[in-house]
N, C-alpha and C positions, 0 to 999 in steps of 0.2 A: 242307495242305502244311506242312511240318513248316520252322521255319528253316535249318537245316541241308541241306536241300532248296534253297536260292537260289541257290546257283554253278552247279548243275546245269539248275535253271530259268532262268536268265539265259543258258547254252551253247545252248538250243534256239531262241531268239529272237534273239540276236544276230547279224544281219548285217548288215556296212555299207551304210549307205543310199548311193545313183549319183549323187542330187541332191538339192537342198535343198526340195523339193515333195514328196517320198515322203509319202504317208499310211501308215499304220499304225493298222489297228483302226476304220479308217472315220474317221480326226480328220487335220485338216492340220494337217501338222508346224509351223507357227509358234502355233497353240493351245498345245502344251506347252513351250514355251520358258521357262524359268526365269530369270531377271535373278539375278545376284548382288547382295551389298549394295554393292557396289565402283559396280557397273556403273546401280545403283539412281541414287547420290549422283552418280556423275559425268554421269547423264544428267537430273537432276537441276540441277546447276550451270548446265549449258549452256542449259536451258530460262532458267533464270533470269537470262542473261545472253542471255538472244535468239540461241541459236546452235539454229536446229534445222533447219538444210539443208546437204549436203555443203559446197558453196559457202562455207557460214560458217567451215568449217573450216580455213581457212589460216595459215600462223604469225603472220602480220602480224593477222590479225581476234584470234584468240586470246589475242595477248599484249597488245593496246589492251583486252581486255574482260574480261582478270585482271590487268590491270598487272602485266606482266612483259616485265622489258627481254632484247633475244637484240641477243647481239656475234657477228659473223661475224668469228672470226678464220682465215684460210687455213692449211691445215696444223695447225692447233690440234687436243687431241682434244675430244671433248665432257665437258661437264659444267656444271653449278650449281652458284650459289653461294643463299645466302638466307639472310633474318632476319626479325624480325618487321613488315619493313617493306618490305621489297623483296626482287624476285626476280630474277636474272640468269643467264640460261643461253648457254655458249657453245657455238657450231656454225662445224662448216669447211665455206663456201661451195664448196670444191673437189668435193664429193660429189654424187651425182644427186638431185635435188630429192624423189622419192619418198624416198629414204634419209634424207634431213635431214630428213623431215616424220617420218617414224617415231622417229629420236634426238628430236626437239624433242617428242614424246608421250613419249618415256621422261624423258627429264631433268627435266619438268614432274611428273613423278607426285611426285618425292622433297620438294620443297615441299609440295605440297596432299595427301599424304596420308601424311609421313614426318616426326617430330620429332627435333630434335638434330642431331648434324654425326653424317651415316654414315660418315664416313673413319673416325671414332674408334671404332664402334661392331664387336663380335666378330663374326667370320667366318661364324658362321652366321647370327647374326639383319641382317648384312649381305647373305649370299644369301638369306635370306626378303625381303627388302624389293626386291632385285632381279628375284626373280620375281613377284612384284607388281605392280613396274614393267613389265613384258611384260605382263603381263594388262591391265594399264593400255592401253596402246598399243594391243590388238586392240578396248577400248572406246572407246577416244576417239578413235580414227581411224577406226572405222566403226561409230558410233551402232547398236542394236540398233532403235530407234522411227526412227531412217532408212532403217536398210536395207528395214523393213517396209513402205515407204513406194514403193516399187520394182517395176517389173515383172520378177521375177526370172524369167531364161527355164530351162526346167528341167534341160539339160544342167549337169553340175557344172560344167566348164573352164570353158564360156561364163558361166555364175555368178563367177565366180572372175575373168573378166576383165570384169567389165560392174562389178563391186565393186572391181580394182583402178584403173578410170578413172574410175568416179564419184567416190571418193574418194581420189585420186592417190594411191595406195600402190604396193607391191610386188606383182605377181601373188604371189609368196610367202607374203605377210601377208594378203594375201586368201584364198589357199589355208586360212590357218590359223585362219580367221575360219569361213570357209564350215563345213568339219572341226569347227571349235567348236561349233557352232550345230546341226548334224546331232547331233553326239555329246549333247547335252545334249536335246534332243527325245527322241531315241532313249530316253536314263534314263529321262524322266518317263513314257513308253510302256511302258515296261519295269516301271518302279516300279506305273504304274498297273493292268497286267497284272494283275503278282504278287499286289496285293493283291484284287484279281478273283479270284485263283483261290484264296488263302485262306478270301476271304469264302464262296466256293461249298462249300469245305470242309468248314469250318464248318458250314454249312447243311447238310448231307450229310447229318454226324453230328448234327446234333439232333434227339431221337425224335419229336418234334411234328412233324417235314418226313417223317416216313416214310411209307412207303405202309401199306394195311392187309397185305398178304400180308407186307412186310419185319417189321411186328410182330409178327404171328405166328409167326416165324421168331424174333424173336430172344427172344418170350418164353418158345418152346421148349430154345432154347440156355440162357437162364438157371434154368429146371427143371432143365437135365442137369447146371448147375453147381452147382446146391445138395443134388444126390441124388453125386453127387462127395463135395462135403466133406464 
């Protein structure tokens, strides 16, 4: 299979998986899950800081176990401040408590994994760090070695809400977790395919893999191409 061949071969394969349990190719879908480097280091930290149960995850355990102080001020919008000494993030108590846990995962990202003051910094590599901070949020609010850890039932919605109460989030953000985690299975399913059917390819064409009557065959075709030129 030729590269130019892979948007074509990726069109016959791709369909949205219903739930987060689909197999594909006889593998269960949490075997090919790929952690990013993001997602490596902040799960990662949290080991190292003894957080590795939903439970742990509250702003109050969080911020005792990175020293980082949160001001609730009412009305206020959100944001951080920080230096090399101290972290402070501000949140409005007026919000529904899953919402302020999702701002207090974005605002935390821009410390621990953002240098220099981003007020000052250019437009776009200000919206690169913002979405970032989003990606952030779908990790640190819902551990990928926690979720694992779950008896996820296979309906998508009921997935989606058993992850938005386990770890107090937004049905929302758990929709977009769930989504996340299908879609990147699905690649590595995909990716491992592909490369499945190149190898076989390959293998096709190499004279050593031929049968005897293919040989005789193609040794007569290269007779007629040398009685040609």
């Amino acid at each position: 299979m030729k590269k130019n061949n892979k948007e074509a071969f990726l069109a016959l394969f791709y369909k949205p998986y219903t739930n987060i349990h689909s197999t594909t190719w006889g593998v269960n879908m949490f075997t090919g899950y790929k952690k990013t480097d993001l997602e490596i280091w902040l799960e990662q930290l949290y080991l190292d800081n003894n957080l590795s149960s939903p439970g742990d995850l509250t702003i109050e355990n969080i911020s005792r176990k990175l020293n980082v102080k949160v001001e609730y001020l009412p009305g206020a919008k959100e944001n951080v401040l920080w230096n090399e000494r101290k972290i402070m993030i501000f949140l409005n108590p007026e919000k529904p408590e899953t919402e302020i846990r999702e701002l207090f995962f974005h605002e935390l990202c821009h410390p621990l994994r953002h240098h220099g003051d981003q007020v000052k910094s250019v437009s776009s590599f200000r919206y690169l760090q913002e979405n970032q901070a989003n990606q952030f949020v779908l990790y640190a609010a819902m551990p990928f070695f926690m979720i694992e850890q779950l008896e996820l039932p296979q309906d998508k919605t009921q997935c989606t809400h058993l992850l938005a109460t386990t770890f107090n989030v937004t049905e929302a953000l758990a929709k977009k977790r769930v989504e996340q985690i299908n879609r990147r299975i699905l690649q590595t399913n995909i990716d491992n395919e592909f490369i499945r059917q190149q190898n076989n390819y390959k293998k096709s064409n190499d004279p050593s893999n031929w049968s005897h009557e293919t040989k005789v065959i193609m040794k007569q075709l290269y007779s007629q191409l040398k009685r040609v030129r």
